[in-house]
C-alpha positions in Angstrom: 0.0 0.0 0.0 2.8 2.1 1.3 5.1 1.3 -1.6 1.6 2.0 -4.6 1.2 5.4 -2.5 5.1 6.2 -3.5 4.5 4.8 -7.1 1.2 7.0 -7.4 3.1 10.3 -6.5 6.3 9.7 -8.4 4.6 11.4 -11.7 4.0 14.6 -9.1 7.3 14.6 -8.1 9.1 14.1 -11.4 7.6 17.2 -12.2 8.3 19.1 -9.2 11.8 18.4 -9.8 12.1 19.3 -13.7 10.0 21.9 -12.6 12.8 23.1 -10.4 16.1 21.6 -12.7 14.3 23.9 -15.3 13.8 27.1 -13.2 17.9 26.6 -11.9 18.8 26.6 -15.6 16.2 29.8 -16.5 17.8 31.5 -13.4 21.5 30.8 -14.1 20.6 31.4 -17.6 19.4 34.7 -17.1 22.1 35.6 -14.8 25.4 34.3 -17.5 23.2 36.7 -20.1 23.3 39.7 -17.5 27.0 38.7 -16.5 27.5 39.0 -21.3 25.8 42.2 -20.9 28.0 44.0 -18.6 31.2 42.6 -19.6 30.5 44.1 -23.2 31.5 47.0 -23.1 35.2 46.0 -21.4 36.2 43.0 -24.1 38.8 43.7 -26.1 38.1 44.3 -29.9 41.5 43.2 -31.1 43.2 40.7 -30.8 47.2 41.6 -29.3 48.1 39.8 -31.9 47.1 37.2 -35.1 47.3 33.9 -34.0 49.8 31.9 -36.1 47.0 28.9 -36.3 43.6 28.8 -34.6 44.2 28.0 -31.2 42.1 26.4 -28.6 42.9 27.2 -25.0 41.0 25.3 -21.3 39.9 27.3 -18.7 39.6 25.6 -16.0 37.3 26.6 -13.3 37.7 25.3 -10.0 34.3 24.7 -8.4 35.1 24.0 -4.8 37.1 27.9 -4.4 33.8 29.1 -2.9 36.0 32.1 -1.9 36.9 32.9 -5.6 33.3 32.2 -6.7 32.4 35.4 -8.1 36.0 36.2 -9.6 36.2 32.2 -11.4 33.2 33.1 -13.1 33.7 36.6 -14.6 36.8 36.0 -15.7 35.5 32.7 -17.1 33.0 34.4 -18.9 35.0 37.5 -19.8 38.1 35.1 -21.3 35.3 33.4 -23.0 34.0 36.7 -25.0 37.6 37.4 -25.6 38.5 34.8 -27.8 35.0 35.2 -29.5 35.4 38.7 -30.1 38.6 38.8 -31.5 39.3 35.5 -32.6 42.6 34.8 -30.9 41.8 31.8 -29.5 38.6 29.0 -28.9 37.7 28.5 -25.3 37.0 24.8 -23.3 35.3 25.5 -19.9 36.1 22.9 -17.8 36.0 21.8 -13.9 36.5 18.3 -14.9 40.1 17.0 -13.4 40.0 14.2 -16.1 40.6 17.1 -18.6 44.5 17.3 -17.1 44.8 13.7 -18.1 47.7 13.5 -21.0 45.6 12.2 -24.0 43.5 15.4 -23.4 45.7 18.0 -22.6 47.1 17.3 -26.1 44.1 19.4 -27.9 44.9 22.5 -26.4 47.5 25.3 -26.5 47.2 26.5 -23.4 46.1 26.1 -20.4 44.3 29.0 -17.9 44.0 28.1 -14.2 41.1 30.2 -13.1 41.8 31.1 -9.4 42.0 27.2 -9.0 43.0 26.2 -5.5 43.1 23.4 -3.7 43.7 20.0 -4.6 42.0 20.0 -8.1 43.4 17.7 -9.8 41.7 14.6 -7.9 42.4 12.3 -5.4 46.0 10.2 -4.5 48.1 9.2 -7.0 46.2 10.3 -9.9 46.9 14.0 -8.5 50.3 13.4 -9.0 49.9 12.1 -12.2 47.9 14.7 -13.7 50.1 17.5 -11.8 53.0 15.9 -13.3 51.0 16.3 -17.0 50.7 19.6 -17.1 54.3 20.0 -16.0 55.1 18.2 -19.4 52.5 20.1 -21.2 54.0 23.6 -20.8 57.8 22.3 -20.5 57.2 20.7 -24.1 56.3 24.0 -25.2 52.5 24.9 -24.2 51.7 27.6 -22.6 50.3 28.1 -19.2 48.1 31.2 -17.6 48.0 31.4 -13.7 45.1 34.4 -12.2 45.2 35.3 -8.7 45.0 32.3 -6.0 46.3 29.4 -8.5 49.9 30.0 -6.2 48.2 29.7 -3.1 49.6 26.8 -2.4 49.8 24.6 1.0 52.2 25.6 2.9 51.1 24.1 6.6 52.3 21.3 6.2 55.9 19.8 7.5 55.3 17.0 4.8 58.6 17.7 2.8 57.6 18.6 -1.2 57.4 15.9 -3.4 59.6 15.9 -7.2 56.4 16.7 -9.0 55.0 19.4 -6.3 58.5 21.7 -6.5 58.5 21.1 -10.1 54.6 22.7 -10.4 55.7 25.3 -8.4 58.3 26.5 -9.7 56.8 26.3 -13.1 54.8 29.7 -11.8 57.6 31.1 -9.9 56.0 32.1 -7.0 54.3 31.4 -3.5 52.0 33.0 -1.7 53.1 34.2 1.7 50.2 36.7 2.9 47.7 39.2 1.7 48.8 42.3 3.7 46.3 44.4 1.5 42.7 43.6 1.7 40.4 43.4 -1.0 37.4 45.1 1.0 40.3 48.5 1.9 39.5 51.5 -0.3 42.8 53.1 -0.4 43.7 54.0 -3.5 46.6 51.7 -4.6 49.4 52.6 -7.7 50.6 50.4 -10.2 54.2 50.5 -11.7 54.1 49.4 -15.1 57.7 48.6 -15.2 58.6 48.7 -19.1 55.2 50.2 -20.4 57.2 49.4 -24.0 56.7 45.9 -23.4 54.4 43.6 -25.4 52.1 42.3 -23.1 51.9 45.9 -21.6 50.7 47.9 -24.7 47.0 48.3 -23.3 48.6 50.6 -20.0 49.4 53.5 -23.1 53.0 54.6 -22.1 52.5 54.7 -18.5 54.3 53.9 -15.7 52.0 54.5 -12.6 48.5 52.7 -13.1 45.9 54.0 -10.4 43.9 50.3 -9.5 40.9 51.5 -10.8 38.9 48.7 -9.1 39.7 46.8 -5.5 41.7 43.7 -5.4 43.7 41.9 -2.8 47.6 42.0 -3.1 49.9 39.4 -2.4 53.4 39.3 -0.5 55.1 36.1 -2.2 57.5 34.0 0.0 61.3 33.9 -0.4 61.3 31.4 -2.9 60.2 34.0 -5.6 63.0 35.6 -7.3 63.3 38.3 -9.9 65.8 36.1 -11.9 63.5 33.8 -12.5 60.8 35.4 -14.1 60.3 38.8 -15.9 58.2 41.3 -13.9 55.6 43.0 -15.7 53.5 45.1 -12.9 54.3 45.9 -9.2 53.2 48.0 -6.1 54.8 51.4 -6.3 56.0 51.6 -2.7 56.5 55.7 -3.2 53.0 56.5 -2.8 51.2 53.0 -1.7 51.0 52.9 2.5 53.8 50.2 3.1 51.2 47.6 5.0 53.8 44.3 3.9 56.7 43.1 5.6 58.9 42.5 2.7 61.9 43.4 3.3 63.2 44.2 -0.2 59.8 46.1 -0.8 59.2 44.7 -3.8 55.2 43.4 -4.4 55.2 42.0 -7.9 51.6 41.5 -9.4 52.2 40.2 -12.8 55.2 38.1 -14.5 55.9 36.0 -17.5 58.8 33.3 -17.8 59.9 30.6 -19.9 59.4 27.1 -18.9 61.7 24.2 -20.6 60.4 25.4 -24.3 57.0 26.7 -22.8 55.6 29.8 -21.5 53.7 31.1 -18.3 51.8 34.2 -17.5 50.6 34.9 -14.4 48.8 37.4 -12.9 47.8 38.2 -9.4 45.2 40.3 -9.7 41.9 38.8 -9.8 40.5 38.4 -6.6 37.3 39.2 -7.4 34.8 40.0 -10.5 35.7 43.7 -10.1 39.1 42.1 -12.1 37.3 41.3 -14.6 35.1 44.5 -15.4 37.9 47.0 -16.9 38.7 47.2 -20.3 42.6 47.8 -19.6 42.8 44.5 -17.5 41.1 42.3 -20.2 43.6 44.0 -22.9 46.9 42.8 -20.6 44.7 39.6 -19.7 44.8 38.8 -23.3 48.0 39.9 -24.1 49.0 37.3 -21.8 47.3 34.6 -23.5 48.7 35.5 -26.3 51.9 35.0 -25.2 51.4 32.0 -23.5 50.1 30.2 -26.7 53.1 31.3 -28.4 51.4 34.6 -31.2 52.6 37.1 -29.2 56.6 37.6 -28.9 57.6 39.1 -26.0 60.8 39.7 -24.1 60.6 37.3 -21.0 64.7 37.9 -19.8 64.4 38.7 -16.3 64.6 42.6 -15.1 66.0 44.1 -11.4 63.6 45.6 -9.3 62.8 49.5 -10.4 64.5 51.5 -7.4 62.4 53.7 -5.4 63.2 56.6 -3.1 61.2 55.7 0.0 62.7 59.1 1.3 61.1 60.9 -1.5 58.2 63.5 -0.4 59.1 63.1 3.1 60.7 67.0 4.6 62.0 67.3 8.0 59.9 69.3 11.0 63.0 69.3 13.5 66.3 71.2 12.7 68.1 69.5 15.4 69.3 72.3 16.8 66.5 74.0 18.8 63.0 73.9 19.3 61.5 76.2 16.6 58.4 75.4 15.0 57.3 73.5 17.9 56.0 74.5 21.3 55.8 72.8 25.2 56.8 72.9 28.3 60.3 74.1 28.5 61.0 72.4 32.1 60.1 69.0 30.2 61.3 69.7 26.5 64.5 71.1 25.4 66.9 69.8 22.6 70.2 68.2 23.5 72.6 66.4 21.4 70.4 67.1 18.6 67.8 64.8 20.4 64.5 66.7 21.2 64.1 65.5 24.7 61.2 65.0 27.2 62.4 64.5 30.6 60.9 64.2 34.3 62.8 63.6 37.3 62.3 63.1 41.1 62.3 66.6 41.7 61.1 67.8 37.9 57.8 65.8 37.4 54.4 66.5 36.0 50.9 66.1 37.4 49.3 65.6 34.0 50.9 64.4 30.8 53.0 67.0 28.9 52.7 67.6 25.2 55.4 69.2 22.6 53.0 70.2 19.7 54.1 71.1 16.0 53.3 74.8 15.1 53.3 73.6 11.0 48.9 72.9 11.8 46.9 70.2 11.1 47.1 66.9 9.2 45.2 65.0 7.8 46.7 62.0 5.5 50.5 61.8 6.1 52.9 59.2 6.6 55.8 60.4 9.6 58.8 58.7 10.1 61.0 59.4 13.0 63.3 57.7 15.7 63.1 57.5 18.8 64.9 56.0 22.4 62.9 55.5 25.6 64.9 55.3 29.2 61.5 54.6 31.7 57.7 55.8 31.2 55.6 56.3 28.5 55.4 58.5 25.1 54.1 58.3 22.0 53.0 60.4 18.7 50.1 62.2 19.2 48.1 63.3 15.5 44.8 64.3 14.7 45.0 65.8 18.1 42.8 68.9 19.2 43.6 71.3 22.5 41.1 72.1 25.3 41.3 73.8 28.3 41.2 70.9 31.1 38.5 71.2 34.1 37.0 68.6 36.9 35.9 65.9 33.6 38.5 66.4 31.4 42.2 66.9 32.5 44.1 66.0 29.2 44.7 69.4 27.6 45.4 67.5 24.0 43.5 64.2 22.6 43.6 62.5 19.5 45.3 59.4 18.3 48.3 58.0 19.6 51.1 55.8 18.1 52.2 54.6 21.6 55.0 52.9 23.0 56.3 52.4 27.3 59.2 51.2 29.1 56.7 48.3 30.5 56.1 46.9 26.7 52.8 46.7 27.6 51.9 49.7 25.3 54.5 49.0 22.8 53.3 49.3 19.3 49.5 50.0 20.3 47.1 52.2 18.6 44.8 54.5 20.9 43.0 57.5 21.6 43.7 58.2 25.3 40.4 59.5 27.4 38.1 59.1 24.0 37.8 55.9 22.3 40.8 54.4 24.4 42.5 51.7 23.0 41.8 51.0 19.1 44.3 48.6 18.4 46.7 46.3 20.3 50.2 45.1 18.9 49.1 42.5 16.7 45.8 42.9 15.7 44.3 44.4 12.7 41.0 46.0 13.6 38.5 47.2 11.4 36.0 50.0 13.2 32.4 50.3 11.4 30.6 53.7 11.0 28.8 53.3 14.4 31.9 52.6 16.4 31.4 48.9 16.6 35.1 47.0 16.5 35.6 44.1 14.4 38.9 42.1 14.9 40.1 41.6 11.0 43.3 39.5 11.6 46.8 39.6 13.0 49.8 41.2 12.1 52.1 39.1 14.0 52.5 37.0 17.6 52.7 40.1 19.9 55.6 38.4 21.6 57.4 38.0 19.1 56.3 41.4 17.3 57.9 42.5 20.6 61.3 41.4 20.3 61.8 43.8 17.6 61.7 46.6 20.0 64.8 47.8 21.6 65.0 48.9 25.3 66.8 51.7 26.0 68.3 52.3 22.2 67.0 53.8 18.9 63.9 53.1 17.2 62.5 53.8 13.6 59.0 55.0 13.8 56.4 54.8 10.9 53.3 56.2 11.3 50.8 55.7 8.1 47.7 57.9 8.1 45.9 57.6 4.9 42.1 57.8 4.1 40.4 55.9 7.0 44.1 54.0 7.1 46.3 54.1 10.2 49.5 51.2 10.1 51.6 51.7 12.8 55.6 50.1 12.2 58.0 50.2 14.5 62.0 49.1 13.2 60.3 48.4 9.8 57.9 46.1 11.2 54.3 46.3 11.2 53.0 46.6 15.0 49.0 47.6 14.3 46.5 48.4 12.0 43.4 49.9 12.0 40.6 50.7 9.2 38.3 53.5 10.8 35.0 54.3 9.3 33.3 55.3 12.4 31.2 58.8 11.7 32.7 60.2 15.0 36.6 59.7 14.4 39.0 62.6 14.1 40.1 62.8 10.6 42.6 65.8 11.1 44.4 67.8 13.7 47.7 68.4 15.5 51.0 66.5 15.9 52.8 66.4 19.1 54.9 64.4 21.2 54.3 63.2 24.7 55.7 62.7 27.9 53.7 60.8 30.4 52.7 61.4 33.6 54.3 59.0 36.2 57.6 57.9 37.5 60.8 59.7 36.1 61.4 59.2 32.3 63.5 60.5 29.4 62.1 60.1 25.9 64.5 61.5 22.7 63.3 62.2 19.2 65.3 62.5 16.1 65.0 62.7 12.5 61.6 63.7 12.3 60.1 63.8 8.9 57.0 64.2 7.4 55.0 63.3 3.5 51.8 65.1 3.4 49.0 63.7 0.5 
């Protein structure tokens, strides 16, 4: 009876789920015809340049980086109308691991790994197989296209890298290491074209400094990347971008080409999201790549130096080391010796409230200040975005704002804060993002405070690097990033003074040197 009731309703429910099967396909339908529609206008109408043959290339899109969802199908999508468009190449979308197998690898000319992470290429020893076929596939003279994550690779591991695993990874030349800019930061962030001459670079139109004209996250590649390995095509420009990475050379490369046994590799590492994928310039250096990875575009690949930047450049001293013009204080607690601006309190010589040495040049608003700085006892810091007040019975601070703080305890070493207003905004090793109603939202570390710590040095010279930029504030102390804070609350203090501080406690001595500011 039981069984006849099921057999009586499976007509019903055959149609309930066709019913459904047909509405996904409407739905996603609709949605790949709105996702043609907006890409339009952004695909290139050339081709960089004729193909020597009709080439086919396989994207592969890797359906289990839920992370990447949105950027692994516009790009998909947007390579797709490429090749259409200006017949450079024919397109295979694929998410099928068999595809890597040799037999069919052999149809194609290339190869584009679309943000694929993980371990896509199946299970065991066929992994390994199929890893090793694409090894052979480029090294034989194919060509391969890497976007975004594709060198994310495992790392956590102690499992010591097998033949085929180094061999795959060095085939793209890089590593990821960490993404110490955010895709969902708004700062502004400018990209060196470093030989805008070059072939694959043609779409940039002679420039050198590309202004991202759409977010993306940025990667900081591990030691094993090396510039004589690969040819750089696009970097950070560290003279204007806030310095949020710990790399110590500087050097953030975002795009590279190389040759590999007789092949050829492009790899790109932009693309985080489909906001990639929307600009006409990024499609035109997208295919460009392609191009030169299926072998129609020539294109110098002999590795290049790292462009040198003046970090220094911008940047104009506030202290003479001499005296104390341009800035005023108490002159029991401040005076200049050695060429030091110093801050002092003794047993006899102390102070019932902290004491500020302000900077007479005004207000600031986005600046980066770099400075050093040696602490014998107490506490001290850079105060900026500061305002005065006259102190009464509720408010005995005569300056607040936001401090870059250090303290002969540690405990406030490398700490963000805004003393007797929001208090503390960030602690050494935290990244913290504050929303518009003041509500704080821990977004991620910037290191073991511990050993963020033992970069400090008791009782010696310090570099200080204060970035203020937008709703920005990275706090680096001997080159090393202590805190960071992203601040959209309504009710934060967007300009205001600079000044120095010496707090009130127990004696203390506090010297400052080399002060220098960069306004934007």
């Amino acid at each position: 009876m039981k069984r006849i009731h099921q057999f009586g309703q499976l007509p019903t429910i055959l149609a309930i789920a066709l019913l459904v099967c047909f509405g996904q396909i409407s739905k996603a339908q609709d949605t790949d015809q709105k996702r043609v529609a907006q890409l339009t206008e952004f695909i290139p109408k050339n081709a960089a340049a004729k193909p020597a043959k009709p080439r086919n290339i396989l994207i592969f899109n890797c359906l289990n980086s839920s992370y990447h969802a949105d950027a692994i199908l516009w790009a998909s999508k947007a390579i797709e109308l490429t090749g259409e468009k200006t017949k450079a190449f024919t397109s295979t979308v694929s998410s099928d691991p068999v595809v890597f197998d040799p037999q069919n690898l052999q149809k194609f000319d290339a190869v584009i790994l679309n943000n694929s992470t993980g371990n896509f290429f199946g299970e065991g020893d066929i992994a390994e197989t199929r890893k090793q076929s694409l090894i052979n596939f480029v090294r034989e003279g194919k060509g391969l296209i890497g976007i975004h994550a594709v060198t994310a690779f495992d790392n956590n591991g102690n499992k010591p890298l097998s033949y085929v695993e180094k061999s795959y990874r060095e085939m793209f030349g890089g590593s990821l290491a960490q993404h110490p800019f955010n895709y969902d930061e708004y700062s502004p962030l400018t990209v060196m074209v470093e030989d805008p001459k070059h072939a694959t670079c043609k779409t940039f139109g002679g420039i050198t400094n590309w202004l991202l004209p759409f977010r993306d996250e940025i990667f900081q590649f591990s030691d094993s990347f090396s510039r004589d390995k690969v040819r750089v095509l696009l970097s950070l420009n560290m003279e204007v971008t806030p310095d949020k990475g710990s790399n110590s050379n500087k050097d953030y490369p975002l795009a590279w080409i190389s040759q590999f046994g007789k092949g050829r590799v492009f790899y790109s590492a932009l693309g985080h999201s489909g906001d990639t994928f929307r600009n006409a310039q990024m499609l035109n250096f997208l295919l460009a790549g392609i191009q030169f990875a299926t072998g129609d575009l020539k294109a110098e690949t002999s590795p290049v130096k790292q462009v040198k930047v003046d970090f220094e450049k911008g940047f104009v001293s506030i202290f003479n080391g001499k005296n104390l013009t341009g800035w005023r204080g108490e002159s029991r607690i401040w005076s200049v010796a050695n060429g030091c601006i110093t801050g002092q309190t003794t047993e006899k010589e102390r102070v019932d409230k902290n004491s500020y040495l302000i900077w007479k040049g005004g207000d600031l608003k986005d600046f980066e200040l770099k400075a050093k700085f040696k602490l014998n006892g107490g506490n001290s810091g850079f105060y900026f975005h500061s305002f005065e007040r006259t102190p009464d019975a509720e408010n005995s601070e005569s300056l607040v704002g936001v401090q870059a703080d250090f303290s002969a305890d540690h405990v406030w070493v490398g700490t963000i804060m805004e003393y007797k207003l929001r208090e503390k905004l960030a602690e050494r090793g935290r990244k913290v993002v504050i929303k518009e109603d003041g509500t704080r939202v821990d977004a991620g570390t910037t290191g073991d405070p511990d050993e963020l710590l033992k970069v400090y040095k008791d009782n010696e010279w310090n570099d200080y690097h204060v970035i203020v930029r937008d709703n920005l504030i990275v706090l680096r102390i001997n080159d090393v990033v202590m805190s960071e804070i992203r601040d959209y609350d309504k009710a934060r203090l967007i300009s205001g003074l600079l000044a120095l501080q010496v707090h009130v406690g127990p004696p203390m001595k506090v010297q400052f040197k080399d002060i220098r500011i960069k306004k934007f």
